[in-house]
N, CA, C and O atoms as a Tripos MOL2 file, in Angstrom:
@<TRIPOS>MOLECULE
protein
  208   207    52     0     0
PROTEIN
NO_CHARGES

@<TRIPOS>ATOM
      1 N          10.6130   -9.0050  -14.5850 N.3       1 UNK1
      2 CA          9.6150   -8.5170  -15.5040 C.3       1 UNK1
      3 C           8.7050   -7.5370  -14.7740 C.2       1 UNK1
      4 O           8.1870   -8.0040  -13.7600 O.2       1 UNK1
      5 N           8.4470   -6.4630  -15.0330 N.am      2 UNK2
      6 CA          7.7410   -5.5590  -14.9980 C.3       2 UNK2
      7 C           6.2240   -5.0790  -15.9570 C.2       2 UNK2
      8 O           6.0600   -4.7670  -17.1370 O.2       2 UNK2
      9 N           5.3480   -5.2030  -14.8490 N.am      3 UNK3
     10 CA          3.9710   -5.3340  -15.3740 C.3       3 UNK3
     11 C           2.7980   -4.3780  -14.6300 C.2       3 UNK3
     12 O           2.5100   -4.2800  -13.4370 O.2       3 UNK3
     13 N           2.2300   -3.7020  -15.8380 N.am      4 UNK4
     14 CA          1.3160   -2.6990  -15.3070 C.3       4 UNK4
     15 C          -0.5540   -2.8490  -15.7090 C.2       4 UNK4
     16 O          -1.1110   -2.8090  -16.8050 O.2       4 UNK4
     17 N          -0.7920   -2.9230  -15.1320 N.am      5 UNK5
     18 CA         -2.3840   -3.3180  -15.0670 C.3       5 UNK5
     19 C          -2.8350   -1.6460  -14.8500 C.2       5 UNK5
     20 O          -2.4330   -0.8770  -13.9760 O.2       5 UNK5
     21 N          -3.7920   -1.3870  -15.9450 N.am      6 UNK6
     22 CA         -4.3170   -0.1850  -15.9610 C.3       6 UNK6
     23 C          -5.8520   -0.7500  -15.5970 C.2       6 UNK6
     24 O          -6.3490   -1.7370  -16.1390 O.2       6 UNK6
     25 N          -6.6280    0.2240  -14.3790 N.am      7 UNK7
     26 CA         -7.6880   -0.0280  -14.5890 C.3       7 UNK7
     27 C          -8.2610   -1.3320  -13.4690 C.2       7 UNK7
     28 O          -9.4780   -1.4990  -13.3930 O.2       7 UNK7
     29 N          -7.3760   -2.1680  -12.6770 N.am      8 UNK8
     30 CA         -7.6250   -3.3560  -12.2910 C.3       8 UNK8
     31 C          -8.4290   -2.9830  -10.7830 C.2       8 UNK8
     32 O          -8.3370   -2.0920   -9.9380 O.2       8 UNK8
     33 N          -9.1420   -4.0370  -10.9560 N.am      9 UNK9
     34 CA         -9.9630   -3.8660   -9.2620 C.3       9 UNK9
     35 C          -9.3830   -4.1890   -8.5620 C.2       9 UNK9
     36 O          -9.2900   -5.3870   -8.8300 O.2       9 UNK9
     37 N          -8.6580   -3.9600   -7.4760 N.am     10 UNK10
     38 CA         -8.0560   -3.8990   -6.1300 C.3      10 UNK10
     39 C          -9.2360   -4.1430   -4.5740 C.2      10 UNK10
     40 O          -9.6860   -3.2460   -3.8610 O.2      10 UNK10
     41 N          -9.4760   -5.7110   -4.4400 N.am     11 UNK11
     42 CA        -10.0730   -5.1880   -2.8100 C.3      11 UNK11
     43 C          -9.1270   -5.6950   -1.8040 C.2      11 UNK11
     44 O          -8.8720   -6.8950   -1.9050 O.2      11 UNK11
     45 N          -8.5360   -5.0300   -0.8310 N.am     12 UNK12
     46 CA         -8.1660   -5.3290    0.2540 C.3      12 UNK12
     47 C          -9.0090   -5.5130    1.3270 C.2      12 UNK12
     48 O          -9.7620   -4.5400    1.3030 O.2      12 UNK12
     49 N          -9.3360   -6.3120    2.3720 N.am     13 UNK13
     50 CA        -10.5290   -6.2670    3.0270 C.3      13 UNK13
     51 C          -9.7600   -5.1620    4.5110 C.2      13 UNK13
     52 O         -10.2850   -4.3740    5.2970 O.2      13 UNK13
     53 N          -8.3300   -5.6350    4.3180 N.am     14 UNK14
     54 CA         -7.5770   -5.2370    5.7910 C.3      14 UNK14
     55 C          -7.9430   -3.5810    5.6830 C.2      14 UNK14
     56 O          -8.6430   -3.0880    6.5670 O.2      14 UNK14
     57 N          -7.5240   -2.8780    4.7470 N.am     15 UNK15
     58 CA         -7.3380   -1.4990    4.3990 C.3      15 UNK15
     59 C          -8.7950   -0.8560    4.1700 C.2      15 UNK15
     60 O          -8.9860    0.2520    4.6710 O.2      15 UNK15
     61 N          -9.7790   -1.4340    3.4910 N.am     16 UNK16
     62 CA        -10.4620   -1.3410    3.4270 C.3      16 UNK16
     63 C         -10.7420   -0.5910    2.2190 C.2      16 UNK16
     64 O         -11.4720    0.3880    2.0690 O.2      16 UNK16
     65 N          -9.9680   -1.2800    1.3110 N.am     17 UNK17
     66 CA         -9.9100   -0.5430   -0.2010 C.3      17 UNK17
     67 C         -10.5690   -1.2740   -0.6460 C.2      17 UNK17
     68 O         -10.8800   -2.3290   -0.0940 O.2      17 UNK17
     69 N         -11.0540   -0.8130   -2.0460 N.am     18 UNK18
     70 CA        -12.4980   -1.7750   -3.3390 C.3      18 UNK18
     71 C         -12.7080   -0.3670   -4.2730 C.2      18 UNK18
     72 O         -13.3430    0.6860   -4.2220 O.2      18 UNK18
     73 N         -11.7750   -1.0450   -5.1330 N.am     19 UNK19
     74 CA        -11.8970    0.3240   -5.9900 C.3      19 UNK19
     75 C         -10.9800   -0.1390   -7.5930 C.2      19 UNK19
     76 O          -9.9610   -0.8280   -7.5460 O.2      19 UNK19
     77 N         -11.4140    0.2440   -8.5680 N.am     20 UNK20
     78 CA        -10.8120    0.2690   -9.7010 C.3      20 UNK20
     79 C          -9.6550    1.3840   -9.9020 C.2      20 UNK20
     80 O          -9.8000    2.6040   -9.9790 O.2      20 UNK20
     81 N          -8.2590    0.4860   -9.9770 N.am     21 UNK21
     82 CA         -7.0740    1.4680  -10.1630 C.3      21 UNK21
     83 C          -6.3140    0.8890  -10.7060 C.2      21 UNK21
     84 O          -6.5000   -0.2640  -11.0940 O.2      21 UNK21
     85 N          -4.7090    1.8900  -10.9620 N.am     22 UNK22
     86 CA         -3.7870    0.8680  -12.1810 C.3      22 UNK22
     87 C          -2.8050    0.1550  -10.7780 C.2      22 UNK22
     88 O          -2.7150    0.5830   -9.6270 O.2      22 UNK22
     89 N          -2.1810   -1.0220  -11.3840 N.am     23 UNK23
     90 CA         -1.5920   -1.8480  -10.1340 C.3      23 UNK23
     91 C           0.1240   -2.1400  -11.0220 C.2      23 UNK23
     92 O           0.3830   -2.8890  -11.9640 O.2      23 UNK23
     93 N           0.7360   -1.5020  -10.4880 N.am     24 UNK24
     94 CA          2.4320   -1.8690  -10.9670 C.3      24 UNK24
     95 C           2.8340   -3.3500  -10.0150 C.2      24 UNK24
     96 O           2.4930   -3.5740   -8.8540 O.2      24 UNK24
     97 N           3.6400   -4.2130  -10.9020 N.am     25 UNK25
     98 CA          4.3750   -5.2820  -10.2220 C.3      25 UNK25
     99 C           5.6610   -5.4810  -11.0520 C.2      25 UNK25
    100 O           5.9320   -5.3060  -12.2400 O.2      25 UNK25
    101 N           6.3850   -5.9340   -9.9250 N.am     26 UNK26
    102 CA          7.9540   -5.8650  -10.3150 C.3      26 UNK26
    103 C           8.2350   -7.2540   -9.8860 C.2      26 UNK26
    104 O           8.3320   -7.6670   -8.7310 O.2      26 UNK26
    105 N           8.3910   -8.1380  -11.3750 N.am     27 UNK27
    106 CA          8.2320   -9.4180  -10.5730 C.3      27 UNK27
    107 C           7.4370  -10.2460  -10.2880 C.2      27 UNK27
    108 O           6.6900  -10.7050  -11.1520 O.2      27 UNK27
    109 N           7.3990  -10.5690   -9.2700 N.am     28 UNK28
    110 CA          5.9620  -11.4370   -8.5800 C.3      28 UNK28
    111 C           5.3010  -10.7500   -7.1310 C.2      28 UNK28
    112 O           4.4460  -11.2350   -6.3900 O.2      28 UNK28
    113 N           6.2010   -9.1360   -6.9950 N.am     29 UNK29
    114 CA          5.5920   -8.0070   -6.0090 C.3      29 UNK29
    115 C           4.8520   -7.3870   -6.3280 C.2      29 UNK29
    116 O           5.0060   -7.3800   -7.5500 O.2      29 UNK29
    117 N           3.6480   -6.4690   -5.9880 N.am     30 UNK30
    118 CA          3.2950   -5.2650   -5.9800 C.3      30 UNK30
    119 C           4.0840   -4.8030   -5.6360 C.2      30 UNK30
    120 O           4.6290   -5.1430   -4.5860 O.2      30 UNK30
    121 N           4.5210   -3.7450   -6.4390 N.am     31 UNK31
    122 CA          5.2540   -2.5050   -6.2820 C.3      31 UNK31
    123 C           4.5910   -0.9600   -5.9850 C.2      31 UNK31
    124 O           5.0420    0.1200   -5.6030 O.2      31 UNK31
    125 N           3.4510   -1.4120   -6.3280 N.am     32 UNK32
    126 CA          2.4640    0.0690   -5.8420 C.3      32 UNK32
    127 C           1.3020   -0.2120   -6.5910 C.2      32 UNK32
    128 O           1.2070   -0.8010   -7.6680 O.2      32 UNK32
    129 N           0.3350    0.3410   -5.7990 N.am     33 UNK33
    130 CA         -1.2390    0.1300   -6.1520 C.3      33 UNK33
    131 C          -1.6570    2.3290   -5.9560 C.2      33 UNK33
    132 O          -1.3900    3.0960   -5.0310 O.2      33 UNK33
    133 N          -2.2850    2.5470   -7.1530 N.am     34 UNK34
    134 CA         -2.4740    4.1980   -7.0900 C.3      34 UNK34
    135 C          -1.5660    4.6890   -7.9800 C.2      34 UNK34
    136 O          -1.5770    4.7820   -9.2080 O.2      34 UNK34
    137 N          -0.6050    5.0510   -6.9540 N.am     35 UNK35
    138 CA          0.3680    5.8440   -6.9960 C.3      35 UNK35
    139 C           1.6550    5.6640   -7.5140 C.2      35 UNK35
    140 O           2.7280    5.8670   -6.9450 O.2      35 UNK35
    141 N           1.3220    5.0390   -9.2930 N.am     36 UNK36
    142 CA          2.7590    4.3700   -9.7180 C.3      36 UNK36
    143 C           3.7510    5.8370  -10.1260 C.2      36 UNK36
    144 O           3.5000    6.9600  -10.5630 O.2      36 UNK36
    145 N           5.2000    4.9560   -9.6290 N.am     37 UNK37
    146 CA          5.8870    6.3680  -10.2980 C.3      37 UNK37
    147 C           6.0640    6.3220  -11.3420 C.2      37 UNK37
    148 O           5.7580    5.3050  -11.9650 O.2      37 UNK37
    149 N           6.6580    7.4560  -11.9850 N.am     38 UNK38
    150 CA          6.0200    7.9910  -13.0740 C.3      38 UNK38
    151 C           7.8550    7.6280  -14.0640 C.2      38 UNK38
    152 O           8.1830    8.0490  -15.1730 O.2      38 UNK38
    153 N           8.7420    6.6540  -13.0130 N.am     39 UNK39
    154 CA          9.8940    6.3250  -14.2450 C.3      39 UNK39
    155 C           9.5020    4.8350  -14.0180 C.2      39 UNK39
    156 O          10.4170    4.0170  -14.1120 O.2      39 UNK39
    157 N           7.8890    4.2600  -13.6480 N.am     40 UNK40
    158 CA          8.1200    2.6090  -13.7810 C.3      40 UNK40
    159 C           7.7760    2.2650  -15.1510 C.2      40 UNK40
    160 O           6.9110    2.8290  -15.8210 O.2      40 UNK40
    161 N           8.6740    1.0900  -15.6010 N.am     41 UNK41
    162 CA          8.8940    1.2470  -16.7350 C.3      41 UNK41
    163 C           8.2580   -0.3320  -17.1210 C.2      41 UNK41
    164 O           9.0920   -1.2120  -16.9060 O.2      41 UNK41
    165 N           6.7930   -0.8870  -17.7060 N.am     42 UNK42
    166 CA          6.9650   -2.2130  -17.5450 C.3      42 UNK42
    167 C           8.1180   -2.6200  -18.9060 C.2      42 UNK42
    168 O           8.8660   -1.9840  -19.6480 O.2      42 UNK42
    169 N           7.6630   -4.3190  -18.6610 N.am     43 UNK43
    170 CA          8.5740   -4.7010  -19.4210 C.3      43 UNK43
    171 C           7.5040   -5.4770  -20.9810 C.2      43 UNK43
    172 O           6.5740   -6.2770  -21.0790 O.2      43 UNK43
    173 N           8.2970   -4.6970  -21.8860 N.am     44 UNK44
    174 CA          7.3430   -4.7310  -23.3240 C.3      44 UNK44
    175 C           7.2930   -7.1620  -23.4920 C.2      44 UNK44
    176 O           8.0630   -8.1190  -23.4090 O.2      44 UNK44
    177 N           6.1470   -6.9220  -23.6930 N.am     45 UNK45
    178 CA          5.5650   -8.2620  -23.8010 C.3      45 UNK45
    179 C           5.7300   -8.8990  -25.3140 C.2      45 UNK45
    180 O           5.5480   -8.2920  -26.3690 O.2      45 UNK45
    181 N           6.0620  -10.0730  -25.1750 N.am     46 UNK46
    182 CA          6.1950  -11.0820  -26.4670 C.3      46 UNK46
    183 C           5.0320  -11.2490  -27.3650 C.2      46 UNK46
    184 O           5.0560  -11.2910  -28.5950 O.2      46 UNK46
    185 N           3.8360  -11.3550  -26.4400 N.am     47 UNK47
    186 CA          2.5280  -11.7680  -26.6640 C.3      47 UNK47
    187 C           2.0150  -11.1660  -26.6210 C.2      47 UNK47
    188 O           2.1720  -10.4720  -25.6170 O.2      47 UNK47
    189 N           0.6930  -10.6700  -27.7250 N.am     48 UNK48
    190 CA         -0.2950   -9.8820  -27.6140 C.3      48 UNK48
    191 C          -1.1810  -10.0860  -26.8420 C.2      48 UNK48
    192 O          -0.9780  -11.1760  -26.3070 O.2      48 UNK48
    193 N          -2.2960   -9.5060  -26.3920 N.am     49 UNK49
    194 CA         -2.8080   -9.3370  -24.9350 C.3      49 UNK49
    195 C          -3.9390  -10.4690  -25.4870 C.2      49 UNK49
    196 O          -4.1040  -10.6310  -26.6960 O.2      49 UNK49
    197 N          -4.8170  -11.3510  -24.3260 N.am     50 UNK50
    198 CA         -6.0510  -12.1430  -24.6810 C.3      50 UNK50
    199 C          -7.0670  -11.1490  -24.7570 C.2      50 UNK50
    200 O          -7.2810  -10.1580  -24.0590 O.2      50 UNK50
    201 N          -7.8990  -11.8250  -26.1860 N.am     51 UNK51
    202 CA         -9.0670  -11.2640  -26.4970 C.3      51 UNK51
    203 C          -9.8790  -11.1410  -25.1150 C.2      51 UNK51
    204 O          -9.7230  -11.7190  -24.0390 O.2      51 UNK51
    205 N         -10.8130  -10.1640  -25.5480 N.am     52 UNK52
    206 CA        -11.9730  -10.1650  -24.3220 C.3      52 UNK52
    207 C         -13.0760  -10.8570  -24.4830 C.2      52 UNK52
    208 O         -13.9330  -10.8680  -23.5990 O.2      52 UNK52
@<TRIPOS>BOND
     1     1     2 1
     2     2     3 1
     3     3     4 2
     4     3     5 am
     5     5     6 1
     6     6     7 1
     7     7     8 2
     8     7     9 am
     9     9    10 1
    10    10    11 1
    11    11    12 2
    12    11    13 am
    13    13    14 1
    14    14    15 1
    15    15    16 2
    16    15    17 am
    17    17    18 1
    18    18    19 1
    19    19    20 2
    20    19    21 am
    21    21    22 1
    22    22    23 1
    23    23    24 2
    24    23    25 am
    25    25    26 1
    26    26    27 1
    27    27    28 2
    28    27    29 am
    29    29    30 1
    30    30    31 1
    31    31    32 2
    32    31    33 am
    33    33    34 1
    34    34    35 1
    35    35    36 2
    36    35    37 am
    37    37    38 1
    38    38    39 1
    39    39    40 2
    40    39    41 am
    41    41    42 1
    42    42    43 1
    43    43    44 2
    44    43    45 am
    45    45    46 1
    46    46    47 1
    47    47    48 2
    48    47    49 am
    49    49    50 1
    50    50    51 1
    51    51    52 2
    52    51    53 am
    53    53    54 1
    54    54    55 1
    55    55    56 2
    56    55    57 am
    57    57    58 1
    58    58    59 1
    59    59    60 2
    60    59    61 am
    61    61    62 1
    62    62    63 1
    63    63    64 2
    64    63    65 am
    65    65    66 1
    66    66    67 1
    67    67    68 2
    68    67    69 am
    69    69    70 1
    70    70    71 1
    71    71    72 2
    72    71    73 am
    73    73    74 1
    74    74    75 1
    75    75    76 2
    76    75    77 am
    77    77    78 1
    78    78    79 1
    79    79    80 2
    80    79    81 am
    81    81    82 1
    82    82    83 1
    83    83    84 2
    84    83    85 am
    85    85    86 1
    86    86    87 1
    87    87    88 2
    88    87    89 am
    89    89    90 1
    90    90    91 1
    91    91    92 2
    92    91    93 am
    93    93    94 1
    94    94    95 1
    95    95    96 2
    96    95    97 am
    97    97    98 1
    98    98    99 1
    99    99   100 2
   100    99   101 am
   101   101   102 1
   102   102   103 1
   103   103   104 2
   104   103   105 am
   105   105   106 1
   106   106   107 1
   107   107   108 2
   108   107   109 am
   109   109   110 1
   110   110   111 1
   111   111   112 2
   112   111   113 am
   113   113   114 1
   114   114   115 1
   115   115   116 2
   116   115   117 am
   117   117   118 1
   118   118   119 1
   119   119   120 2
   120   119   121 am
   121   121   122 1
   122   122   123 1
   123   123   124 2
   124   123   125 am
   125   125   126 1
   126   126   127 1
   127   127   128 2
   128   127   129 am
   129   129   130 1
   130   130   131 1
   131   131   132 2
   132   131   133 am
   133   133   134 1
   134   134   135 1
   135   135   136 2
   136   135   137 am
   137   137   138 1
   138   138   139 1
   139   139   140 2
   140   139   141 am
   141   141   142 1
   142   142   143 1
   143   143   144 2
   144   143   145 am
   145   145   146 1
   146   146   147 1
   147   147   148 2
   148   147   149 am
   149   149   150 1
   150   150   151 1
   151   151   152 2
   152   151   153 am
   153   153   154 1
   154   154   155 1
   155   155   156 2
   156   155   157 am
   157   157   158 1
   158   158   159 1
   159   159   160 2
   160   159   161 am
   161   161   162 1
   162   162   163 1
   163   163   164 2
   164   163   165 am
   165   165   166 1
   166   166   167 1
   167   167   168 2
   168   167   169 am
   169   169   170 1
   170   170   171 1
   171   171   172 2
   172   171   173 am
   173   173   174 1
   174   174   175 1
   175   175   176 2
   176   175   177 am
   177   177   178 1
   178   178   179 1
   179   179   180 2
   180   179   181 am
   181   181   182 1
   182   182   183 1
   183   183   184 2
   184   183   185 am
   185   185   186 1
   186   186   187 1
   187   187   188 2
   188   187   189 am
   189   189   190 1
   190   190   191 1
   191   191   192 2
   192   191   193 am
   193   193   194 1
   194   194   195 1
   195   195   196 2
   196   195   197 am
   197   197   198 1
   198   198   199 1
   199   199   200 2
   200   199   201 am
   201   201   202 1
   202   202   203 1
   203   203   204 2
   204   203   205 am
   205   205   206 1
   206   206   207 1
   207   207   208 2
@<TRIPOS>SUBSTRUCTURE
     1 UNK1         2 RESIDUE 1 A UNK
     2 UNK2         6 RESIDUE 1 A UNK
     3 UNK3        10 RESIDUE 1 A UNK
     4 UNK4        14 RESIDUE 1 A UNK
     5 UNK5        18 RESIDUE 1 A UNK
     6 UNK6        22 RESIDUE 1 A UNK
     7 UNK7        26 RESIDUE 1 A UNK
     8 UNK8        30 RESIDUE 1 A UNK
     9 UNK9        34 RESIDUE 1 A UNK
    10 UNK10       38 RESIDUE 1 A UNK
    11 UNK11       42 RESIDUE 1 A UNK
    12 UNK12       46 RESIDUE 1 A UNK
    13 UNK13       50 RESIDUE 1 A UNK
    14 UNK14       54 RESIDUE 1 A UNK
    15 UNK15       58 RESIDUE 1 A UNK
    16 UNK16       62 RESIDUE 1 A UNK
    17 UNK17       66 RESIDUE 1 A UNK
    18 UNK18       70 RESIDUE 1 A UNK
    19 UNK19       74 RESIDUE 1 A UNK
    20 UNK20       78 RESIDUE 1 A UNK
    21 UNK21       82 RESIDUE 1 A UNK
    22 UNK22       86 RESIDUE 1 A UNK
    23 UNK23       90 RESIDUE 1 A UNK
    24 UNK24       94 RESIDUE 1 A UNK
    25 UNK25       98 RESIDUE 1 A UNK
    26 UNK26      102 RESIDUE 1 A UNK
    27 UNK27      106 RESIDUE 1 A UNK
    28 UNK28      110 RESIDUE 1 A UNK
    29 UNK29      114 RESIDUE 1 A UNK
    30 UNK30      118 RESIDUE 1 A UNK
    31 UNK31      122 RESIDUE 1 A UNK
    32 UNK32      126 RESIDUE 1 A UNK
    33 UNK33      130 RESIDUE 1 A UNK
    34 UNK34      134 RESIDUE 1 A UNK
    35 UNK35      138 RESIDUE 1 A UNK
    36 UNK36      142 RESIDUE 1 A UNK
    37 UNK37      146 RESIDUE 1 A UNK
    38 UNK38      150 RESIDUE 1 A UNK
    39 UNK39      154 RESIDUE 1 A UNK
    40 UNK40      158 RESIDUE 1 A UNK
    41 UNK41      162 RESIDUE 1 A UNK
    42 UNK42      166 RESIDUE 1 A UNK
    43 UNK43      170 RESIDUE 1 A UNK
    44 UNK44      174 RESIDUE 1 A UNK
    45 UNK45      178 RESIDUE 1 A UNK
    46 UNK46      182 RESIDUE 1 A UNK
    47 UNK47      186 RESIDUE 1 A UNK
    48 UNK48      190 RESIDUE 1 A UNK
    49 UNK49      194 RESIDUE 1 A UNK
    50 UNK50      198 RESIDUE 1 A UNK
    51 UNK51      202 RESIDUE 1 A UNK
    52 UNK52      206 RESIDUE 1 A UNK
């Protein structure tokens, strides 16, 4: 399953990142934080998203 988070806060303390960006996962990996490519494709969901 393939899943894209638009928008998600990212802190790494190692890298020294803290920043709001979109986060691709393939699976139960990050597949890229920034810099998603542009054929990742998530995978369309059963469930509509939880209210805010």
């Amino acid at each position: 399953m393939n899943t894209l988070i638009k928008g998600g806060r990212v802190i790494d303390p190692a890298s020294g990142l803290d920043e709001k960006t979109d986060i691709a996962l393939a699976g139960s990996a990050v597949a890229a934080i920034k810099n998603i490519a542009p054929d990742f494709v998530p995978t369309p969901s059963s469930t509509p998203p939880a209210a805010s």
